[in-house]
OpenMM code with the backbone's topology and positions (N, CA, C; nanometers):
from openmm import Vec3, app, unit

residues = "UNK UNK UNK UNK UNK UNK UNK UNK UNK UNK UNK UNK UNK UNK UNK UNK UNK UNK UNK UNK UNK UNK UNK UNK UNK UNK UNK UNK UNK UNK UNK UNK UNK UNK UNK UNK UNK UNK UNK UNK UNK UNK UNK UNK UNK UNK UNK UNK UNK UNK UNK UNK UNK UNK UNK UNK UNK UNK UNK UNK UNK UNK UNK UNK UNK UNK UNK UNK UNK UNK UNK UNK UNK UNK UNK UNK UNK UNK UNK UNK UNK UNK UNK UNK UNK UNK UNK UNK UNK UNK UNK UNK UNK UNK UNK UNK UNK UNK UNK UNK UNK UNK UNK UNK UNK UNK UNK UNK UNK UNK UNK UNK UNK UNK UNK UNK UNK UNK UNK UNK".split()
positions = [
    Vec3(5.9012, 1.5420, -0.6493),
    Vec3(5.9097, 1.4057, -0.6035),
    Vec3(5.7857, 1.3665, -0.5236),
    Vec3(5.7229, 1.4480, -0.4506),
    Vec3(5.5893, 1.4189, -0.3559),
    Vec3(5.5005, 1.4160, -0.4211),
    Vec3(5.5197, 1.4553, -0.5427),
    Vec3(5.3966, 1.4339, -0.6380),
    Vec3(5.3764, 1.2674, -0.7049),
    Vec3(5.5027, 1.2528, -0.7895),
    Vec3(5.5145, 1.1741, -0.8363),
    Vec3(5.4469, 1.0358, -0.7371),
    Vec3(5.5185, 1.0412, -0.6056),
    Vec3(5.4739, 0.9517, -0.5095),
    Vec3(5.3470, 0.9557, -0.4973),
    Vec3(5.2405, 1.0656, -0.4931),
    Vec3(5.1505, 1.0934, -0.4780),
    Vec3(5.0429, 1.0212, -0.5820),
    Vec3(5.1191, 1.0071, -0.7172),
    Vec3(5.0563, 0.9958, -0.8443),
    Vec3(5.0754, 0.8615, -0.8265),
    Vec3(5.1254, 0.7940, -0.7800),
    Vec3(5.1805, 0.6330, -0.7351),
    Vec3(5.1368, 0.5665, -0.6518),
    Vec3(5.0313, 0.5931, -0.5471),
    Vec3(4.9324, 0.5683, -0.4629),
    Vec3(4.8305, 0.5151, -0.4578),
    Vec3(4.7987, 0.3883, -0.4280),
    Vec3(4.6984, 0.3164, -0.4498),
    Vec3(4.5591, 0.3754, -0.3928),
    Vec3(4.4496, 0.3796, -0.4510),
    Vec3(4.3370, 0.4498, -0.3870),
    Vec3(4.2887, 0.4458, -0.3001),
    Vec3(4.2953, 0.2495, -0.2306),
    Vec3(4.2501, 0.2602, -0.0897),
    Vec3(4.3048, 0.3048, 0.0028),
    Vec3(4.4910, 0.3663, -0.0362),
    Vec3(4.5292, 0.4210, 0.1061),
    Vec3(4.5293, 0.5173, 0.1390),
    Vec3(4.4829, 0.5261, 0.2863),
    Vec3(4.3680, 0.6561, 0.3071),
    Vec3(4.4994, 0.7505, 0.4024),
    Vec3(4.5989, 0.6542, 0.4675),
    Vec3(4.7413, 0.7378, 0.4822),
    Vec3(4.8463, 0.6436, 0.4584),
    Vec3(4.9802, 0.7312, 0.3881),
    Vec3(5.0995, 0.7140, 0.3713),
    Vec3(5.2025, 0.7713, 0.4287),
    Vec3(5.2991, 0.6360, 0.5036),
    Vec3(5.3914, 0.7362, 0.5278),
    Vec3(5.5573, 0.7386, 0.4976),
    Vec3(5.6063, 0.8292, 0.4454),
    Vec3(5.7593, 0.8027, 0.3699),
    Vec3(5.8733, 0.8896, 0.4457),
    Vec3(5.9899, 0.8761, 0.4349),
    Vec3(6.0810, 0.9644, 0.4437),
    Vec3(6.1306, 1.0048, 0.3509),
    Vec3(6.1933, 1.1023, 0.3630),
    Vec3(6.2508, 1.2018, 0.3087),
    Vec3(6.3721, 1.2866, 0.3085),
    Vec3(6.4425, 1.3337, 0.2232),
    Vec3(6.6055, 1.3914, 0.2876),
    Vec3(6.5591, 1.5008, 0.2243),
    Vec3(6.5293, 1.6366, 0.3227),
    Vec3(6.5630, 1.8185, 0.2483),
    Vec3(6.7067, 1.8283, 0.2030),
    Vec3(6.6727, 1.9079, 0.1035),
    Vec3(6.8409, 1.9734, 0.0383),
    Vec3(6.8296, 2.1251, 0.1383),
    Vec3(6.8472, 2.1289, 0.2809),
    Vec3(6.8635, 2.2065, 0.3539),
    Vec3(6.9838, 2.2513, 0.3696),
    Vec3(7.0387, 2.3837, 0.4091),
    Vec3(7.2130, 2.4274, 0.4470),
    Vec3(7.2364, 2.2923, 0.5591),
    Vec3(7.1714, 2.1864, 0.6373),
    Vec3(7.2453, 2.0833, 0.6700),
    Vec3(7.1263, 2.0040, 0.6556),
    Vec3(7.1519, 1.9143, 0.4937),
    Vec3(7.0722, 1.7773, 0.4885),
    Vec3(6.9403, 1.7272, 0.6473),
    Vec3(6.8542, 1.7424, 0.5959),
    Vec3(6.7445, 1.6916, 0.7299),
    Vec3(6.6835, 1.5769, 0.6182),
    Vec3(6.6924, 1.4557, 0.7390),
    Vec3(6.6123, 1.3644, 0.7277),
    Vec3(6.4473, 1.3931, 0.7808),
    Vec3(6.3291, 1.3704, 0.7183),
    Vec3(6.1577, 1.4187, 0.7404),
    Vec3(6.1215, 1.2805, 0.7484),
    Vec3(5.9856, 1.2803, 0.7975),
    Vec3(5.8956, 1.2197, 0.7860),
    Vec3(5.7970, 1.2795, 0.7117),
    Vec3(5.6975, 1.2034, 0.5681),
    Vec3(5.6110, 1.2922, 0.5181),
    Vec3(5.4884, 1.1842, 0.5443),
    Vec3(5.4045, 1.2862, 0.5930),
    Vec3(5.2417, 1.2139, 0.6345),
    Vec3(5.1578, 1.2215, 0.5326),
    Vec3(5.1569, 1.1362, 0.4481),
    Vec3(4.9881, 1.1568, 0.3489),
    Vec3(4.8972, 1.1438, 0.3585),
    Vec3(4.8079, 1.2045, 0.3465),
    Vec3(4.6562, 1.1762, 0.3473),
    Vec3(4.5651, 1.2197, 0.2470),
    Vec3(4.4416, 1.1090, 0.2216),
    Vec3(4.3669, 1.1534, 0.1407),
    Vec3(4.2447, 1.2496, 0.2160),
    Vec3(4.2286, 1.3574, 0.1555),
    Vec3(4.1413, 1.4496, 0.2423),
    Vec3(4.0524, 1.5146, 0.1230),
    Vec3(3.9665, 1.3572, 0.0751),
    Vec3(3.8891, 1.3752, -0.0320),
    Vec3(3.8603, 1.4096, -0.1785),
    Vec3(3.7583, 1.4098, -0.2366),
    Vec3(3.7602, 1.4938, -0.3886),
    Vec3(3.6940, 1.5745, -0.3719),
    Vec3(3.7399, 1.6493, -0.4650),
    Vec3(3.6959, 1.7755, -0.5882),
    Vec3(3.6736, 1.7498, -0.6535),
    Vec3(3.5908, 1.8231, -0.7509),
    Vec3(3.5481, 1.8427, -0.8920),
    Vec3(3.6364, 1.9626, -0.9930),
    Vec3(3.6061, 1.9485, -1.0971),
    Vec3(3.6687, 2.0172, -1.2169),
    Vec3(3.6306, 2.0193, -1.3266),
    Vec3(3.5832, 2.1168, -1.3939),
    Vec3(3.5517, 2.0542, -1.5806),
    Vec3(3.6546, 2.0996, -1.6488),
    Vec3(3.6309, 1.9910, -1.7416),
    Vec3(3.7300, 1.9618, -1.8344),
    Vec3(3.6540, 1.9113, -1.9677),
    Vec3(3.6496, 1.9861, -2.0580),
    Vec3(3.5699, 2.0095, -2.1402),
    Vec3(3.4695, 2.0102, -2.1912),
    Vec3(3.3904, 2.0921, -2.0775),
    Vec3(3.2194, 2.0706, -2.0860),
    Vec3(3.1816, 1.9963, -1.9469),
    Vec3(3.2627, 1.8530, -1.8720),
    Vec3(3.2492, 1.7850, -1.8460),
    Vec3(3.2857, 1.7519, -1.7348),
    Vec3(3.2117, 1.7563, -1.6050),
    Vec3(3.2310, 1.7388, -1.4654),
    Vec3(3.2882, 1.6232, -1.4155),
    Vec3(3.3924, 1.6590, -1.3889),
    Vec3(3.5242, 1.5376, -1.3129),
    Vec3(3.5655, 1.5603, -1.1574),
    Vec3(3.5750, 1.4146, -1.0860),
    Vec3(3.6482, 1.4393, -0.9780),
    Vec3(3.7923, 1.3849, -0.9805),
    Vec3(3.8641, 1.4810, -0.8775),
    Vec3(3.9668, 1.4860, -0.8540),
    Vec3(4.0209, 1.4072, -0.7219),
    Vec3(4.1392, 1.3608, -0.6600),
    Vec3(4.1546, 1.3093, -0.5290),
    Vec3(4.2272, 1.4373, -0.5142),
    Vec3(4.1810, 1.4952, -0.3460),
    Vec3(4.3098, 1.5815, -0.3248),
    Vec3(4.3551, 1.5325, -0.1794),
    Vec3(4.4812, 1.5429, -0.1968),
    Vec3(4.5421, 1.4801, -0.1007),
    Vec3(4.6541, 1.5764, 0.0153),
    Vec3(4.6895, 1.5734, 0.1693),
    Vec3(4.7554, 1.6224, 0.2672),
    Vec3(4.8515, 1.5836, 0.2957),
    Vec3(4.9846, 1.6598, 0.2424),
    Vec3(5.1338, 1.6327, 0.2524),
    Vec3(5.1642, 1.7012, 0.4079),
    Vec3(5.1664, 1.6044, 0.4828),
    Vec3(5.2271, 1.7275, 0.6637),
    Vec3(5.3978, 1.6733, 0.6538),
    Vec3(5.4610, 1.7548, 0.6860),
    Vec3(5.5981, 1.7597, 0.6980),
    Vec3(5.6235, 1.7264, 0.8595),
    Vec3(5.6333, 1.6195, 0.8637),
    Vec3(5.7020, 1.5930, 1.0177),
    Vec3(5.8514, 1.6022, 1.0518),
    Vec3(5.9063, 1.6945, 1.1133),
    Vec3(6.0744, 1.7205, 1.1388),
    Vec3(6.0619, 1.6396, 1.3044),
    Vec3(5.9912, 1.5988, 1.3773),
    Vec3(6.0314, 1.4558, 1.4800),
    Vec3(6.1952, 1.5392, 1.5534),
    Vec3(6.1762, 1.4518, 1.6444),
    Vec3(6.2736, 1.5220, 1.7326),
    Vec3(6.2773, 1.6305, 1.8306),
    Vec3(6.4027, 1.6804, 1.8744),
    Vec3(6.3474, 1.8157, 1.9074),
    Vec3(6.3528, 1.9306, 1.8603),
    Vec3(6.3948, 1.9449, 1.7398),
    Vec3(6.3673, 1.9950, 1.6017),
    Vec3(6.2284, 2.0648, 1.6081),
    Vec3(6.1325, 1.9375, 1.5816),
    Vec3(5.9862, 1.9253, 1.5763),
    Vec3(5.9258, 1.9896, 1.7286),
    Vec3(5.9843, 1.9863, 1.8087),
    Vec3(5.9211, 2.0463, 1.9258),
    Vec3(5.9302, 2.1722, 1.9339),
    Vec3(6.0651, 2.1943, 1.9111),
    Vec3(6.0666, 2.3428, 1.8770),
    Vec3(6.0262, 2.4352, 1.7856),
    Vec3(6.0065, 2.3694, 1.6727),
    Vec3(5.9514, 2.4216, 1.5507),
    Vec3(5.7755, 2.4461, 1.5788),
    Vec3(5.7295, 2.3407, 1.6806),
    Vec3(5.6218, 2.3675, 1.7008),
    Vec3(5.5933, 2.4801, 1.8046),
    Vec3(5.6773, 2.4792, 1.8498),
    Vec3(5.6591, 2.6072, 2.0309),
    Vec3(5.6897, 2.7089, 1.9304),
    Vec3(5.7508, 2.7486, 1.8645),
    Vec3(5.8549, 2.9355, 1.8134),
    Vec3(5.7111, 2.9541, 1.6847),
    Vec3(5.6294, 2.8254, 1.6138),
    Vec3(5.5417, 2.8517, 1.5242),
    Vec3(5.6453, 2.8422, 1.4102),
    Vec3(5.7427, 2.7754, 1.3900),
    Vec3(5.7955, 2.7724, 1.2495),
    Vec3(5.7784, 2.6054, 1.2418),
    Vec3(5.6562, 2.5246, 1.2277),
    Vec3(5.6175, 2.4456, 1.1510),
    Vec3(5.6196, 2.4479, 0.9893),
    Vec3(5.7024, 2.3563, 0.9654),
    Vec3(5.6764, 2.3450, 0.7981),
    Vec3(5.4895, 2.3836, 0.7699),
    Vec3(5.4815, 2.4378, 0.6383),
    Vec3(5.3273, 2.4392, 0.6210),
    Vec3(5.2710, 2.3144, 0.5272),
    Vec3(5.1488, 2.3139, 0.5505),
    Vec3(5.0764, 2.1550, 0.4801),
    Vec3(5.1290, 2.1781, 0.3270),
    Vec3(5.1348, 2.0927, 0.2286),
    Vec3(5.0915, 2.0413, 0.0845),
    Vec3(5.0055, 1.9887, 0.0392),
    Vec3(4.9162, 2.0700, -0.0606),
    Vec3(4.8289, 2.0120, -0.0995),
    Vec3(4.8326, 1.9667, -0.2383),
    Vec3(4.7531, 1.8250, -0.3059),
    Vec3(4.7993, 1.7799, -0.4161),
    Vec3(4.6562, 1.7834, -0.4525),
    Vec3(4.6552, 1.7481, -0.5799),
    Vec3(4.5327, 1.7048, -0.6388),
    Vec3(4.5543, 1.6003, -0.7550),
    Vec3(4.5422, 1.4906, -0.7835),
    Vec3(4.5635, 1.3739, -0.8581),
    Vec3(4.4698, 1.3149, -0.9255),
    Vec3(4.4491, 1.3030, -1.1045),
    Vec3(4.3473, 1.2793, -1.1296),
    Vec3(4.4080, 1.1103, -1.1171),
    Vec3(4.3549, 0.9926, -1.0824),
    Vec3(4.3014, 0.8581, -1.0803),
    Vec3(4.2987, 0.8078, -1.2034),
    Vec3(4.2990, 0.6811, -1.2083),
    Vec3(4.3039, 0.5943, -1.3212),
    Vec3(4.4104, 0.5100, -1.3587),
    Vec3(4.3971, 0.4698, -1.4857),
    Vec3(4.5252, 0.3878, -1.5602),
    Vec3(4.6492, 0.4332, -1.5595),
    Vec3(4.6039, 0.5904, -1.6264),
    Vec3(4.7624, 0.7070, -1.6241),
    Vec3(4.7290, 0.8016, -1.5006),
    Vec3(4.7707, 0.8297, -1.3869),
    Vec3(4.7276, 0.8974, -1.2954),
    Vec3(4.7633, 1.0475, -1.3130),
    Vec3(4.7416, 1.1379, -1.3255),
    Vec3(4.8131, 1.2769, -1.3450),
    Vec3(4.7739, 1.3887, -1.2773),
    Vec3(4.9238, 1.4937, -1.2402),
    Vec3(4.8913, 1.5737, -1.1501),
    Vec3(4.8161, 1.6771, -1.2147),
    Vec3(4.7194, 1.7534, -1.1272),
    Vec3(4.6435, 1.8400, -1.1507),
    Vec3(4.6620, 1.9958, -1.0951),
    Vec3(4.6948, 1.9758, -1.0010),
    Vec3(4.7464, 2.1220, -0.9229),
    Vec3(4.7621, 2.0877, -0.7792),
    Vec3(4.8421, 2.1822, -0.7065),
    Vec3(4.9253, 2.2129, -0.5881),
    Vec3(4.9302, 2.3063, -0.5233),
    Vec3(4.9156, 2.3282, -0.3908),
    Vec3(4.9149, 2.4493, -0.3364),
    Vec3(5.0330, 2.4341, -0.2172),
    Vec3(5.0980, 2.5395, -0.2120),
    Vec3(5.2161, 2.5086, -0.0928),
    Vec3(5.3358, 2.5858, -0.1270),
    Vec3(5.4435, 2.5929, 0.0011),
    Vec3(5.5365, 2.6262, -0.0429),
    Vec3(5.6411, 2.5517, -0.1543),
    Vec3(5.7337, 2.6181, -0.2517),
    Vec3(5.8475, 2.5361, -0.3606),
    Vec3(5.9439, 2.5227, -0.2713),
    Vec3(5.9873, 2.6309, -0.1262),
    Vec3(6.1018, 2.5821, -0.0782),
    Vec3(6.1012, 2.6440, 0.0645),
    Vec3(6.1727, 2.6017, 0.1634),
    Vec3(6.2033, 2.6482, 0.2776),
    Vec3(6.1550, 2.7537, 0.3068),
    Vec3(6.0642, 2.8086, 0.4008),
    Vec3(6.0634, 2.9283, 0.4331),
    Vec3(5.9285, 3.0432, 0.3229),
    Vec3(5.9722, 2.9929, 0.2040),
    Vec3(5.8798, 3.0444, 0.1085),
    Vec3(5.7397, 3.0766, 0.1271),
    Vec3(5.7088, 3.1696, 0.0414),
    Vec3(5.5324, 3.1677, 0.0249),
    Vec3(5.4484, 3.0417, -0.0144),
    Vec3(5.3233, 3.0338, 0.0325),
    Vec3(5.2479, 2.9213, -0.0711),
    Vec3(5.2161, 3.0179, -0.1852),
    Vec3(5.2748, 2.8948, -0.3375),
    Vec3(5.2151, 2.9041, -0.4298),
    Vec3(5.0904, 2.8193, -0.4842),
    Vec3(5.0400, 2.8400, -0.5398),
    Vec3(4.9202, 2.7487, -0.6471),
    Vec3(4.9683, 2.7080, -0.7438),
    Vec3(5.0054, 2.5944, -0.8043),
    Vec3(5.0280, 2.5778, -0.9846),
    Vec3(4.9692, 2.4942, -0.9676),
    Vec3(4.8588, 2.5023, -1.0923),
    Vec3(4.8161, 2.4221, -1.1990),
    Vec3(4.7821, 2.4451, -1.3428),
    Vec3(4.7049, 2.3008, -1.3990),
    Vec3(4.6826, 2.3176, -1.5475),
    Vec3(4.6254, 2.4409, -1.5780),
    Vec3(4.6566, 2.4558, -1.7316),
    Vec3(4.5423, 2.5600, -1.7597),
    Vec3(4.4290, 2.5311, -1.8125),
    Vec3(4.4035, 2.4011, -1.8697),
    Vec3(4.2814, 2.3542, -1.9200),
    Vec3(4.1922, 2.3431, -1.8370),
    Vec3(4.2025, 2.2638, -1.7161),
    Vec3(4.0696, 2.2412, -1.6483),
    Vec3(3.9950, 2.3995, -1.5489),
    Vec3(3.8956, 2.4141, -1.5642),
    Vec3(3.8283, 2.5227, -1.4438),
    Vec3(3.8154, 2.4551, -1.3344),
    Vec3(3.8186, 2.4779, -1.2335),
    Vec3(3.8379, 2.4922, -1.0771),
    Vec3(3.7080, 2.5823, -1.0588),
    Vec3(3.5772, 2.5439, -0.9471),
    Vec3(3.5104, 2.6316, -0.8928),
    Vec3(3.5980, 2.6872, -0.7647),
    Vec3(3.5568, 2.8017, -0.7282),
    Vec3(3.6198, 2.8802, -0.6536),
    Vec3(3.6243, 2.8021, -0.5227),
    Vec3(3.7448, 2.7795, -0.4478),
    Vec3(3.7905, 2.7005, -0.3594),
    Vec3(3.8283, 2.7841, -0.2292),
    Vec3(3.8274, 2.7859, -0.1101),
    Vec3(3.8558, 2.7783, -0.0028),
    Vec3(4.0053, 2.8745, -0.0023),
    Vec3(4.0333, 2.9925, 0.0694),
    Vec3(4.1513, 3.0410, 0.0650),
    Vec3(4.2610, 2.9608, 0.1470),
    Vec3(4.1846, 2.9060, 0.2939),
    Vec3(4.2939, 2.8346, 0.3345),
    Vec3(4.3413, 2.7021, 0.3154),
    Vec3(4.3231, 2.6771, 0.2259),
    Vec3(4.3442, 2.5252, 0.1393),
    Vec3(4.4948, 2.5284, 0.1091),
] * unit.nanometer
topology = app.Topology()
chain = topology.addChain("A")
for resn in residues:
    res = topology.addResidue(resn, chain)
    for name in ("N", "CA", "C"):
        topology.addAtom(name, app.Element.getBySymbol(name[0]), res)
């Protein structure tokens, strides 16, 4: 769903901000912070393209959020990457799939990626 929203984003806005309901063991209402935090490049067949990649922060607000920030169990960032245009489409993601989880990476397999930043 943060994608899709993501892919739905007009270019000049440089932040977005939405809520959100987790499918948590008790439903949490979020705040999600977007930001554009620039392009990348990529080829895609032969052919050097930029990408927007964009900063999903998970705000839990409250004292939830205070505490989550003192103990260090902050949700971790999302990162998107969105190619632009007429048809906008996702490109790859880095982050956790769920609560608690590892960050994964998925993306296409067509395009190459130069070697990127581990803490991205």
């Amino acid at each position: 769903m943060i994608f899709t929203l993501m892919k739905n984003l007009v270019a000049e806005d440089a932040n977005v901000h939405a809520t959100m309901l987790l499918a948590t063991p008790k439903p949490r209402k979020v705040k999600l912070s977007i930001s554009q935090e620039g392009e990348d490049t990529f080829v895609l067949g032969g052919e050097k393209r930029t990408v927007k990649h964009y900063r999903v922060k998970i705000e839990l607000g409250g004292i939830t959020g205070v505490l989550a920030k003192v103990i260090g169990k902050e949700p971790p960032e999302i990162h998107g990457w969105i190619l632009g245009g007429e048809a906008p489409a996702f490109l790859k993601s880095q982050g956790p799939m769920y609560a608690g989880g590892p960050s994964w990476v998925v993306e296409l397999e067509s395009p190459t990626w130069p070697h990127m930043d581990e803490k991205r």
